[in-house]
mmCIF entry with sequence, helices, sheets and N, C-alpha, C, O atoms, coordinates in Angstrom:
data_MODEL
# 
_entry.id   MODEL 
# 
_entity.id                         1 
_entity.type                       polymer 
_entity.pdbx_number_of_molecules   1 
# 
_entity_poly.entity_id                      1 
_entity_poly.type                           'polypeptide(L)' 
_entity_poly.nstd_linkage                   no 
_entity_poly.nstd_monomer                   no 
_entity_poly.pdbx_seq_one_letter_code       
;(UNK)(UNK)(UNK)(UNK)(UNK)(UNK)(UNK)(UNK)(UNK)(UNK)(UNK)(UNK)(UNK)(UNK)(UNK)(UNK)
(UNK)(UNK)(UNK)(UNK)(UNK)(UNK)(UNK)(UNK)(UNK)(UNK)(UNK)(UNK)(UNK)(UNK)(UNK)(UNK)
(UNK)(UNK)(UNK)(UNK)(UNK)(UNK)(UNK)(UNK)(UNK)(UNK)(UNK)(UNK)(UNK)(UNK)(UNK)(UNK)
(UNK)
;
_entity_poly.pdbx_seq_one_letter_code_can   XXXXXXXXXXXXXXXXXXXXXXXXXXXXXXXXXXXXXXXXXXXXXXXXX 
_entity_poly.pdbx_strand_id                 A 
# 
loop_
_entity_poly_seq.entity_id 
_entity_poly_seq.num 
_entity_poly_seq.mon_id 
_entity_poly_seq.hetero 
1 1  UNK n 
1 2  UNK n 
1 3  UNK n 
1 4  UNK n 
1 5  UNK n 
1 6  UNK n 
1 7  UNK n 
1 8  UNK n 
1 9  UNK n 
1 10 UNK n 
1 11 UNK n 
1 12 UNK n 
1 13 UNK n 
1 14 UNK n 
1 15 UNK n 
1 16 UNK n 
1 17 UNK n 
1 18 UNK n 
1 19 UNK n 
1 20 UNK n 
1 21 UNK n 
1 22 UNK n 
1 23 UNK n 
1 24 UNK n 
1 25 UNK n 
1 26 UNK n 
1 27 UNK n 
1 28 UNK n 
1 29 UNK n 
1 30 UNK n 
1 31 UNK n 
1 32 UNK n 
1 33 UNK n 
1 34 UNK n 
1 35 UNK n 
1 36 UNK n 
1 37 UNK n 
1 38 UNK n 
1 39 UNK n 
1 40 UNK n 
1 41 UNK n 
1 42 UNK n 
1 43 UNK n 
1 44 UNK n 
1 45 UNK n 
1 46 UNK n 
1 47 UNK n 
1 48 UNK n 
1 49 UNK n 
# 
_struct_asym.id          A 
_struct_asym.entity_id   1 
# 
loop_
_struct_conf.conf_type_id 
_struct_conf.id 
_struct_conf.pdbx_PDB_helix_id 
_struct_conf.beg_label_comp_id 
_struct_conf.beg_label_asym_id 
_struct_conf.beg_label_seq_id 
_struct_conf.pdbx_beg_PDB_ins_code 
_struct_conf.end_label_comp_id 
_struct_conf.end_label_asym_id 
_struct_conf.end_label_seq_id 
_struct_conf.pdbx_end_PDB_ins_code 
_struct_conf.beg_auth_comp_id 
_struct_conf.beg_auth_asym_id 
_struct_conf.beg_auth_seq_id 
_struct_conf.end_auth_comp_id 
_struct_conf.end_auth_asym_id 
_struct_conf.end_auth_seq_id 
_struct_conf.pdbx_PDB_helix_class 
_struct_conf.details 
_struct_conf.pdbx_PDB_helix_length 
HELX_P HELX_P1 AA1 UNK A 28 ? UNK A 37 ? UNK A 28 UNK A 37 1 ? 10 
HELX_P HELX_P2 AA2 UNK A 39 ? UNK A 42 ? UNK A 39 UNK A 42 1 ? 4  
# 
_struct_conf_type.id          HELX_P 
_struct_conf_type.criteria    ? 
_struct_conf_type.reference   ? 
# 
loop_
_atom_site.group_PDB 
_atom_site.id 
_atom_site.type_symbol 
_atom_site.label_atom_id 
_atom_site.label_alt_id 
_atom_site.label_comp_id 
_atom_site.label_asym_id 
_atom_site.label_entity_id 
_atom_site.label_seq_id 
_atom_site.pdbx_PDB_ins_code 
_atom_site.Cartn_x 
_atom_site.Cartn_y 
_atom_site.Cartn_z 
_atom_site.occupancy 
_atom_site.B_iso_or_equiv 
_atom_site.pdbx_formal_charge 
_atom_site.auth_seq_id 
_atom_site.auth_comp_id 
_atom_site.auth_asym_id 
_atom_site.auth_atom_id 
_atom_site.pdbx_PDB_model_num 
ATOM 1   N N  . UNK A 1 1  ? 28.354  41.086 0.451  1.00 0.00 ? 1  UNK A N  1 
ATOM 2   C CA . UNK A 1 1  ? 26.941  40.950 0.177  1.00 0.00 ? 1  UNK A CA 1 
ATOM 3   C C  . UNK A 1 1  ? 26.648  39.503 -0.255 1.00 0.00 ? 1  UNK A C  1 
ATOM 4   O O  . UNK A 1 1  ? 27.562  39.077 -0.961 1.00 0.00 ? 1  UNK A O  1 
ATOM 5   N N  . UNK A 1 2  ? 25.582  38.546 -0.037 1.00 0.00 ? 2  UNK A N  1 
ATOM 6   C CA . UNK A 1 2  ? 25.092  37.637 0.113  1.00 0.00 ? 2  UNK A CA 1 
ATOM 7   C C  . UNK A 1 2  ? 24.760  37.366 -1.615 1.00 0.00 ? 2  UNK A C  1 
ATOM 8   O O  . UNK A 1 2  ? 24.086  38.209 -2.206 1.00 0.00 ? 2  UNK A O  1 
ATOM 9   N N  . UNK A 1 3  ? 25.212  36.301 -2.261 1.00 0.00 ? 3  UNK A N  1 
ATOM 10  C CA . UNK A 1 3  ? 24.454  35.703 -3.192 1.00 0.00 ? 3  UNK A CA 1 
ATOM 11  C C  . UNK A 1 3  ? 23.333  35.454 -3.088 1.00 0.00 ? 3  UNK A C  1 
ATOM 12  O O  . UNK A 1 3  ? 23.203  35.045 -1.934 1.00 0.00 ? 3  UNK A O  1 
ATOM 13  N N  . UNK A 1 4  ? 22.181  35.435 -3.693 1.00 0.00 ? 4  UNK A N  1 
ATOM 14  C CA . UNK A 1 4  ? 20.590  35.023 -3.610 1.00 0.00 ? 4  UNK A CA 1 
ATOM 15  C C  . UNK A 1 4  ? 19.989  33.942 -4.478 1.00 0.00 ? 4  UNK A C  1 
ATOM 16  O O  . UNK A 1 4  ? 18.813  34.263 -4.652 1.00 0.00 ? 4  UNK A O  1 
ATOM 17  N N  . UNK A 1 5  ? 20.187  33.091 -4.948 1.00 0.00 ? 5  UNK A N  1 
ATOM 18  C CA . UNK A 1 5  ? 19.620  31.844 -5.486 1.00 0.00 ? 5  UNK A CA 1 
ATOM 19  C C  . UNK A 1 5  ? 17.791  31.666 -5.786 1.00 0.00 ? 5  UNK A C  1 
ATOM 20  O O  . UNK A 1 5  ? 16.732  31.641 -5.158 1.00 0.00 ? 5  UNK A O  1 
ATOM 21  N N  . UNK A 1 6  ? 17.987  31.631 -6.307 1.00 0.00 ? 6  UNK A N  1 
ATOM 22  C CA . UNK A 1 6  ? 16.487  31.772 -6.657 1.00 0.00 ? 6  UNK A CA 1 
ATOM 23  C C  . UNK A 1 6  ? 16.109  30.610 -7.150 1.00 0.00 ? 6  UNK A C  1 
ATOM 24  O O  . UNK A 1 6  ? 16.587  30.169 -8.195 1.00 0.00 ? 6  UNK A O  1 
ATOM 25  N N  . UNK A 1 7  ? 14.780  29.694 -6.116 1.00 0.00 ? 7  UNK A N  1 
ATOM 26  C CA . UNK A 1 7  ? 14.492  28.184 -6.067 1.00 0.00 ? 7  UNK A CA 1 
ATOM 27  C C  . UNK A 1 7  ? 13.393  28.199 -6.846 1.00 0.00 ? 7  UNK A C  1 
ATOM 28  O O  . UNK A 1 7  ? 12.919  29.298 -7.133 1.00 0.00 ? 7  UNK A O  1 
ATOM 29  N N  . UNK A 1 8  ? 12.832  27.109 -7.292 1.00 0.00 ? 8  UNK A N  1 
ATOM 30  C CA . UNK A 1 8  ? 11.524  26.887 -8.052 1.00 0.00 ? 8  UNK A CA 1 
ATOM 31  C C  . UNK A 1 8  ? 10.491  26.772 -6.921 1.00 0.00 ? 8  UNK A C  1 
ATOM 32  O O  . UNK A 1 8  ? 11.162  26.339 -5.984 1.00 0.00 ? 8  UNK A O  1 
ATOM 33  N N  . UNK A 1 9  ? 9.416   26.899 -6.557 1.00 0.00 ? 9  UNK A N  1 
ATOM 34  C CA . UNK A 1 9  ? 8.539   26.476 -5.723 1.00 0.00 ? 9  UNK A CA 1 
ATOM 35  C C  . UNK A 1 9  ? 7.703   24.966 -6.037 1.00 0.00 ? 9  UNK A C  1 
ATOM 36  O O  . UNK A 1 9  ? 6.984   24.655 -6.986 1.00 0.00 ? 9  UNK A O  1 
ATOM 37  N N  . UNK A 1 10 ? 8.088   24.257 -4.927 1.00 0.00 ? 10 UNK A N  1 
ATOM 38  C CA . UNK A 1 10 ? 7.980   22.595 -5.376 1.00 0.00 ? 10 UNK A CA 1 
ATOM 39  C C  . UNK A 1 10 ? 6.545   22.493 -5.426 1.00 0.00 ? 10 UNK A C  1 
ATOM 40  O O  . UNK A 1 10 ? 6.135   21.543 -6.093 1.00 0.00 ? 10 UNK A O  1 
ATOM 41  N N  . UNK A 1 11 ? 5.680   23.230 -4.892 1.00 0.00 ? 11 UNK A N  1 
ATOM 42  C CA . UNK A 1 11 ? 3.856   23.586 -5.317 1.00 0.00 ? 11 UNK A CA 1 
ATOM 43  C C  . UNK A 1 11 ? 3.377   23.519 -5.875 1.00 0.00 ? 11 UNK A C  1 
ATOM 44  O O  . UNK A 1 11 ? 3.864   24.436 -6.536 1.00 0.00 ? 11 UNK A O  1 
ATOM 45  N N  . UNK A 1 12 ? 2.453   23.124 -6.567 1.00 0.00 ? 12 UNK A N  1 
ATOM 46  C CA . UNK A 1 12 ? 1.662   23.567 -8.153 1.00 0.00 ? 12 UNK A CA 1 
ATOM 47  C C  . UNK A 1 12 ? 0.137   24.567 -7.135 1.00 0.00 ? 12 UNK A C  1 
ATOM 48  O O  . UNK A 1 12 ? -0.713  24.473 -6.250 1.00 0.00 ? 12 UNK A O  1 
ATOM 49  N N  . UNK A 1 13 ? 0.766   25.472 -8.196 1.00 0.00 ? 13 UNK A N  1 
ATOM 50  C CA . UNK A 1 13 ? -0.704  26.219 -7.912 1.00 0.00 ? 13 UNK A CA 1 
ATOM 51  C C  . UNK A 1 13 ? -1.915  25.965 -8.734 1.00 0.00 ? 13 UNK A C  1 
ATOM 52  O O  . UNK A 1 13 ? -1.796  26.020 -9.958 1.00 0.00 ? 13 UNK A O  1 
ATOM 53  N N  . UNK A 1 14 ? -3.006  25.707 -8.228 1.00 0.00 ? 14 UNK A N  1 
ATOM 54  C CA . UNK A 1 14 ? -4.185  25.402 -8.974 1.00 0.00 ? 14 UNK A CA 1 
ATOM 55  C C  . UNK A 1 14 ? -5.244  24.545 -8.615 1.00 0.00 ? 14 UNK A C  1 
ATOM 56  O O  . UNK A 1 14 ? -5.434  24.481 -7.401 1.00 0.00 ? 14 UNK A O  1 
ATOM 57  N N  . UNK A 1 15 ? -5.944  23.905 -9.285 1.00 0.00 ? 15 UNK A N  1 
ATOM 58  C CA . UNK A 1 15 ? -7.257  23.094 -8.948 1.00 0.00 ? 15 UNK A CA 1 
ATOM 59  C C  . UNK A 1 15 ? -6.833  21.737 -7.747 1.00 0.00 ? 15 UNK A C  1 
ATOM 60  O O  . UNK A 1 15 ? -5.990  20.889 -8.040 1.00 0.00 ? 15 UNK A O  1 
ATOM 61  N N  . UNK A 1 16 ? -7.490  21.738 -6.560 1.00 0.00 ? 16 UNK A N  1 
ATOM 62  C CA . UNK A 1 16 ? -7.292  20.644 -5.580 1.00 0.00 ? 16 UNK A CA 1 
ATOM 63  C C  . UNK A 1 16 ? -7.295  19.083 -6.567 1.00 0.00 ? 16 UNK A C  1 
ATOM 64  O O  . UNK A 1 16 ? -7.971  18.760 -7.544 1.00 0.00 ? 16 UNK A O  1 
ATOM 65  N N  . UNK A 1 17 ? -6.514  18.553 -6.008 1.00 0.00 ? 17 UNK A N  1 
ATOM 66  C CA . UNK A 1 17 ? -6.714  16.987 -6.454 1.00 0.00 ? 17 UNK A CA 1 
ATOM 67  C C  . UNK A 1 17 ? -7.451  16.151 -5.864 1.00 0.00 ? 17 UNK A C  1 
ATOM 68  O O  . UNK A 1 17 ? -7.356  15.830 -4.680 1.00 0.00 ? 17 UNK A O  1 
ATOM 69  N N  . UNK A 1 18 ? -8.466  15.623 -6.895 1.00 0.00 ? 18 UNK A N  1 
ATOM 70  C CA . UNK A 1 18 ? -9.999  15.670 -6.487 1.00 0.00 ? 18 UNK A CA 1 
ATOM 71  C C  . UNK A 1 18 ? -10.222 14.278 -6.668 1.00 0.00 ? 18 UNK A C  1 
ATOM 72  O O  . UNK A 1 18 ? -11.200 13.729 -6.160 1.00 0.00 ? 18 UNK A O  1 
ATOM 73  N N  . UNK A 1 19 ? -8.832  13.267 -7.807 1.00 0.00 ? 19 UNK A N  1 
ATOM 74  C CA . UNK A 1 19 ? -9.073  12.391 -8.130 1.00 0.00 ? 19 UNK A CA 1 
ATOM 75  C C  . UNK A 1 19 ? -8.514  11.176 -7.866 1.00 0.00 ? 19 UNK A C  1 
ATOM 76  O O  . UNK A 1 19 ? -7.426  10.872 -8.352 1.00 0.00 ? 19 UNK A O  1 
ATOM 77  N N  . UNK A 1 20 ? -9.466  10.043 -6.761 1.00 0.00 ? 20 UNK A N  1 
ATOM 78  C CA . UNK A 1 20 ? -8.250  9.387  -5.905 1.00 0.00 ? 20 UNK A CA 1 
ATOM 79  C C  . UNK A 1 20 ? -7.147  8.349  -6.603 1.00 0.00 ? 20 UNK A C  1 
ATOM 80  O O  . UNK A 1 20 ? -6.464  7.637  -5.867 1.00 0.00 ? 20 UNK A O  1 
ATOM 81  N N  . UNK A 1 21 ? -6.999  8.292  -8.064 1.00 0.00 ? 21 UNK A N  1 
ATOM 82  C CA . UNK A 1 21 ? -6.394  7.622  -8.821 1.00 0.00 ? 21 UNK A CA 1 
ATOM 83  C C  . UNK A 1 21 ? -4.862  8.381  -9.053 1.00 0.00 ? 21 UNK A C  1 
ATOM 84  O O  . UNK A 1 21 ? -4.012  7.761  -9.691 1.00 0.00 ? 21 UNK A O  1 
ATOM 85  N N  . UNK A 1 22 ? -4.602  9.516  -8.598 1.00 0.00 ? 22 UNK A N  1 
ATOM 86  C CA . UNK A 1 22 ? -4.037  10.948 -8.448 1.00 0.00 ? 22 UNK A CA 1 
ATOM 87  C C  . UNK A 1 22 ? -2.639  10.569 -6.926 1.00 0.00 ? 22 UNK A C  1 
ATOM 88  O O  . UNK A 1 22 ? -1.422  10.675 -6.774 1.00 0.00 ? 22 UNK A O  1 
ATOM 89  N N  . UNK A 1 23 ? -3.873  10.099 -6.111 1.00 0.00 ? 23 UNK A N  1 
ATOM 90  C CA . UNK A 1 23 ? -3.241  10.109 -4.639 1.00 0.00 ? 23 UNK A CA 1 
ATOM 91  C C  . UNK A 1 23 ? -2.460  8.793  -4.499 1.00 0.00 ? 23 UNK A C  1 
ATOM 92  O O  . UNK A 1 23 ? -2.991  7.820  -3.964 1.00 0.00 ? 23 UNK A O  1 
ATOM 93  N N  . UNK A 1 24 ? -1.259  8.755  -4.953 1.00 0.00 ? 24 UNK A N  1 
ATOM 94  C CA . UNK A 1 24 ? -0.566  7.067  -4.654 1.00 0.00 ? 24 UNK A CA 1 
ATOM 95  C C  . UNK A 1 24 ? 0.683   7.223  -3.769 1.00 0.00 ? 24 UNK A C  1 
ATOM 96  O O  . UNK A 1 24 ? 1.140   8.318  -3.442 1.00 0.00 ? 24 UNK A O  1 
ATOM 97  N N  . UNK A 1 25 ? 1.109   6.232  -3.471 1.00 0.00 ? 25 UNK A N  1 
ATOM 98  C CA . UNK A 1 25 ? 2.319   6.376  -3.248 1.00 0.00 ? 25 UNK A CA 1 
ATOM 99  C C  . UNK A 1 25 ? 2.464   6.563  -1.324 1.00 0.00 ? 25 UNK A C  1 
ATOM 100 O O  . UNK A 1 25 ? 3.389   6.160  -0.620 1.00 0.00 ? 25 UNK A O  1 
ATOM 101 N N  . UNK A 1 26 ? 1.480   7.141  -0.987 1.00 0.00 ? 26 UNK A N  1 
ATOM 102 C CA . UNK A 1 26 ? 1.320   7.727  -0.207 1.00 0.00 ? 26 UNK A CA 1 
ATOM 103 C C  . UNK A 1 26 ? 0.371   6.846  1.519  1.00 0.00 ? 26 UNK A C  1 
ATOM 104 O O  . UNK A 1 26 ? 0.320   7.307  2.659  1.00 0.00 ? 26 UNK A O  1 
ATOM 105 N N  . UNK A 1 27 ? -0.122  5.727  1.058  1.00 0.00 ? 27 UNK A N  1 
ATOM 106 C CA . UNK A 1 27 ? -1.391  4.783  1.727  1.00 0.00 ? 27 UNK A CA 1 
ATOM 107 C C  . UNK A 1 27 ? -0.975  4.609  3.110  1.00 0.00 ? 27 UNK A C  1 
ATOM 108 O O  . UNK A 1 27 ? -1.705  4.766  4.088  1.00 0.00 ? 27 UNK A O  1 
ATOM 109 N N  . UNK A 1 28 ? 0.613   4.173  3.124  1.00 0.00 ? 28 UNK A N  1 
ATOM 110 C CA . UNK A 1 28 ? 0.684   3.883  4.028  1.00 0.00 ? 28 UNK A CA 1 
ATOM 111 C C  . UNK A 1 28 ? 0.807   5.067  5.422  1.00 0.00 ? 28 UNK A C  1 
ATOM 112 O O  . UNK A 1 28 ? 0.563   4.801  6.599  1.00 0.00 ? 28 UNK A O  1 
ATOM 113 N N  . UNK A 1 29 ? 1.207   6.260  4.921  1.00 0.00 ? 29 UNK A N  1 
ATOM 114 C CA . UNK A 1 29 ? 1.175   7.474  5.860  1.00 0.00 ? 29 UNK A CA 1 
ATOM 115 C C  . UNK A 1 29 ? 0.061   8.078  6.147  1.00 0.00 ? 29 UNK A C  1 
ATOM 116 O O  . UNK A 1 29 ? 0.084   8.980  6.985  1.00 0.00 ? 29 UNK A O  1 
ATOM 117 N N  . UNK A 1 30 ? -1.594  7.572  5.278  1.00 0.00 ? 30 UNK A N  1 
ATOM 118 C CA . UNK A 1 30 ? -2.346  8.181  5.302  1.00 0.00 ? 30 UNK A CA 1 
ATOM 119 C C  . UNK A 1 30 ? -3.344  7.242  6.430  1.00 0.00 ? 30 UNK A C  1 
ATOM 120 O O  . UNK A 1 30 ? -4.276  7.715  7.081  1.00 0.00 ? 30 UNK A O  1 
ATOM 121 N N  . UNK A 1 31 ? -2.872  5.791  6.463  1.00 0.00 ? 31 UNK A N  1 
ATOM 122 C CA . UNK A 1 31 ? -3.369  4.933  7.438  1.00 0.00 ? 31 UNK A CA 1 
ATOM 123 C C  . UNK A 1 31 ? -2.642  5.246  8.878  1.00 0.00 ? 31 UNK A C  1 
ATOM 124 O O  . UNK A 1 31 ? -3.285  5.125  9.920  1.00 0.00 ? 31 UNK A O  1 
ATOM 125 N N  . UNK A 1 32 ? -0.933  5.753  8.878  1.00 0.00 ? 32 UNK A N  1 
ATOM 126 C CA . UNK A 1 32 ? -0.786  6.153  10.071 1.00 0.00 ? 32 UNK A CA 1 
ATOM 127 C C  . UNK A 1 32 ? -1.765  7.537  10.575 1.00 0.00 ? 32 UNK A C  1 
ATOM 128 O O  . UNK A 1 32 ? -2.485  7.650  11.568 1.00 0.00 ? 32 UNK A O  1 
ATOM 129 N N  . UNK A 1 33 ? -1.563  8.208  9.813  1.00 0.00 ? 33 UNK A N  1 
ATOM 130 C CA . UNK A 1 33 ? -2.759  9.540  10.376 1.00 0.00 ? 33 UNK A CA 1 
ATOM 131 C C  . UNK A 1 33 ? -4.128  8.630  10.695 1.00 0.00 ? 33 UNK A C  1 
ATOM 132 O O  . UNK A 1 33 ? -4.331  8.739  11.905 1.00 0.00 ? 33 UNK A O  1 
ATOM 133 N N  . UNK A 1 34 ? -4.594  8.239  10.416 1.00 0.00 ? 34 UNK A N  1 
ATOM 134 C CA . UNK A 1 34 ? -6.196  7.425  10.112 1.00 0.00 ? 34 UNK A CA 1 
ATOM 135 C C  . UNK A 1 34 ? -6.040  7.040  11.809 1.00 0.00 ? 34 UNK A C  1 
ATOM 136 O O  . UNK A 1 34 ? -6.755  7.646  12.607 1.00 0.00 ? 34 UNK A O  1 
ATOM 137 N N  . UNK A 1 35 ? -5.139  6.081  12.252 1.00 0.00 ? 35 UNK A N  1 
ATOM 138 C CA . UNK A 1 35 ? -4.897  5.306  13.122 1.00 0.00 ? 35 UNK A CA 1 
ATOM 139 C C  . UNK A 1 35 ? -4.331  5.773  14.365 1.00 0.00 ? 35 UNK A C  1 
ATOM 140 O O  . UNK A 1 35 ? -4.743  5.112  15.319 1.00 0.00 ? 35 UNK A O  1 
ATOM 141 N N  . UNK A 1 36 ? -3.451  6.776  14.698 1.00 0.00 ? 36 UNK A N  1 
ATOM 142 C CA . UNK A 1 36 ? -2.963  7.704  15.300 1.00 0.00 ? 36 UNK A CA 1 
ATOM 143 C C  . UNK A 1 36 ? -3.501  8.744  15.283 1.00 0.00 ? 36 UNK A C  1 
ATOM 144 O O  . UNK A 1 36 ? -3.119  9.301  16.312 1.00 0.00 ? 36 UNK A O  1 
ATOM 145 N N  . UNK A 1 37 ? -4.282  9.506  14.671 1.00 0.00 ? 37 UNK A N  1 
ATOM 146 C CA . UNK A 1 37 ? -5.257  11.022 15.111 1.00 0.00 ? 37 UNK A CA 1 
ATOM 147 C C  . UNK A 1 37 ? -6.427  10.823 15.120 1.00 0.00 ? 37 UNK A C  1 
ATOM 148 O O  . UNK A 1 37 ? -7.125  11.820 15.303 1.00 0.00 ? 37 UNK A O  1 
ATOM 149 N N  . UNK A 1 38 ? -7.189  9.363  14.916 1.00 0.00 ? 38 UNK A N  1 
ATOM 150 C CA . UNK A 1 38 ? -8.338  10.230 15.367 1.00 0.00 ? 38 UNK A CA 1 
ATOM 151 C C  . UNK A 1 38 ? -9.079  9.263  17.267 1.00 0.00 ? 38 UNK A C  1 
ATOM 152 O O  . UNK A 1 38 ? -9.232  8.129  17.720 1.00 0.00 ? 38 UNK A O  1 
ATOM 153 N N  . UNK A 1 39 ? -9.229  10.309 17.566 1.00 0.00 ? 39 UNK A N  1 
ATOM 154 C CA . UNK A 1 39 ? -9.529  9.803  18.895 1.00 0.00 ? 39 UNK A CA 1 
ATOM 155 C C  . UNK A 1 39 ? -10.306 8.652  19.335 1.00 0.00 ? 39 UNK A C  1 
ATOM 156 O O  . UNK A 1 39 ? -9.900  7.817  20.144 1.00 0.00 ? 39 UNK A O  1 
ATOM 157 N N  . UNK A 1 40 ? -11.342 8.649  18.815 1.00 0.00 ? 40 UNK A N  1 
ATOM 158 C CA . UNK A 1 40 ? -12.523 7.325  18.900 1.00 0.00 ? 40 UNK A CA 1 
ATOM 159 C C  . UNK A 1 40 ? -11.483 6.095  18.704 1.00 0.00 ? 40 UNK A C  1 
ATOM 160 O O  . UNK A 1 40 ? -11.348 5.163  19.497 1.00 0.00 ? 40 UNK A O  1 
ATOM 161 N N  . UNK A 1 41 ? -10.989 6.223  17.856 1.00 0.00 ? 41 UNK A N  1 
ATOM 162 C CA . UNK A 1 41 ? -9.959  4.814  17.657 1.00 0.00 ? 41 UNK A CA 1 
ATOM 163 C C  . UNK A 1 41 ? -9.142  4.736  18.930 1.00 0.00 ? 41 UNK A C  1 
ATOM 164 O O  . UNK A 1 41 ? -9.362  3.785  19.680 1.00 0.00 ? 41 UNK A O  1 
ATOM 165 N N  . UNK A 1 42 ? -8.186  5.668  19.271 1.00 0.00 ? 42 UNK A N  1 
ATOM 166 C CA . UNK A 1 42 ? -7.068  5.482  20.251 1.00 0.00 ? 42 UNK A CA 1 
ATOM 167 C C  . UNK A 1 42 ? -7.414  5.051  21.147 1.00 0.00 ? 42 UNK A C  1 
ATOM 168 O O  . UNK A 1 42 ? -6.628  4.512  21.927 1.00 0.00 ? 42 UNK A O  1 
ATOM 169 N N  . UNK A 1 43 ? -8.878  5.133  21.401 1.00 0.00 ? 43 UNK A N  1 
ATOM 170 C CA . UNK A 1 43 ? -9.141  5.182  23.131 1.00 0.00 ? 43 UNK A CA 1 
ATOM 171 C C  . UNK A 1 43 ? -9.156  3.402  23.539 1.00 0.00 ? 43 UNK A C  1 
ATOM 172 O O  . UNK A 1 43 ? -9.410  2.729  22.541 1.00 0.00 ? 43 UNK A O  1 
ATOM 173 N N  . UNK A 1 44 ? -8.974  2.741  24.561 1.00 0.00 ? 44 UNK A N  1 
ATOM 174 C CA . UNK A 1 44 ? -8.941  1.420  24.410 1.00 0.00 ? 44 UNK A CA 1 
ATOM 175 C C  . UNK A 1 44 ? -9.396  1.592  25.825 1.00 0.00 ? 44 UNK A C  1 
ATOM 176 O O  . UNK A 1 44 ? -8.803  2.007  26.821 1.00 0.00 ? 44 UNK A O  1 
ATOM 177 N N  . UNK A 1 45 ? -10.853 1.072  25.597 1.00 0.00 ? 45 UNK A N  1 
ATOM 178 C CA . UNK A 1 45 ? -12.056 0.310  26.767 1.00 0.00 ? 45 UNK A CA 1 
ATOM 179 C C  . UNK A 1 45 ? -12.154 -0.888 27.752 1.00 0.00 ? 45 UNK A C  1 
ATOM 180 O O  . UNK A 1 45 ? -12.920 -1.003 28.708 1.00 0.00 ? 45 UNK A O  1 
ATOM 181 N N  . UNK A 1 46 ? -10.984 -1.959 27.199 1.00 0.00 ? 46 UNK A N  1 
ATOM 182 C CA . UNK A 1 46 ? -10.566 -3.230 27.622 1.00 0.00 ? 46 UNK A CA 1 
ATOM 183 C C  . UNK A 1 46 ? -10.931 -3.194 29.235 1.00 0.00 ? 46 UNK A C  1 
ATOM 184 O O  . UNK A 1 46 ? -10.430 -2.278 29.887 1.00 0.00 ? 46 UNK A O  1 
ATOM 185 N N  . UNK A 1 47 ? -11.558 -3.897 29.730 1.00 0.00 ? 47 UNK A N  1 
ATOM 186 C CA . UNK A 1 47 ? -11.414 -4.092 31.600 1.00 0.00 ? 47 UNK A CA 1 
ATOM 187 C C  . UNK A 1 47 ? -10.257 -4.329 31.253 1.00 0.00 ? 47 UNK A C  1 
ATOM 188 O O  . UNK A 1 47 ? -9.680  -3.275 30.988 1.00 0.00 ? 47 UNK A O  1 
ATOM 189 N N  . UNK A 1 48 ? -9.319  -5.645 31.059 1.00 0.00 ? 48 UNK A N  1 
ATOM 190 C CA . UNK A 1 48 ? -8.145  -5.632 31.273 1.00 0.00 ? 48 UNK A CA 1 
ATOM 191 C C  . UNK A 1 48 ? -7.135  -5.046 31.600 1.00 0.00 ? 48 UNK A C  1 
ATOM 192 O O  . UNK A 1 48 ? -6.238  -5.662 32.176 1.00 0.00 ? 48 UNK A O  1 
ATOM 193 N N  . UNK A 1 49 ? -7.004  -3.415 31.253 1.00 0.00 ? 49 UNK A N  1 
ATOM 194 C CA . UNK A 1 49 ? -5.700  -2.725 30.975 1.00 0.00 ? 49 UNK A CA 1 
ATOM 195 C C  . UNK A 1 49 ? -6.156  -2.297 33.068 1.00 0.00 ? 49 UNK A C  1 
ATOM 196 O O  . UNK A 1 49 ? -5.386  -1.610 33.739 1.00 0.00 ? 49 UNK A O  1 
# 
């Protein structure tokens, strides 16, 4: 029979984080999403290409 380990859940349950002094660490992954998902940006109009 299998040992079972029992983990903490790395989550906090509770109120959204609302406060952008809160959100660090994080800028540079939030400019790849910014820059890479949203469509209007990706699209490139250039005659050139």
């Amino acid at each position: 029979m299998a040992h079972l380990v029992s983990r903490r859940n790395p989550y906090i349950i509770g109120r959204p984080i609302d406060d952008p002094k809160l959100l660090f660490g994080r800028q540079d992954l939030f400019c790849f999403f910014e820059d890479n998902l949203n469509p209007v940006k990706s699209l490139n109009w250039s005659k050139d290409n």
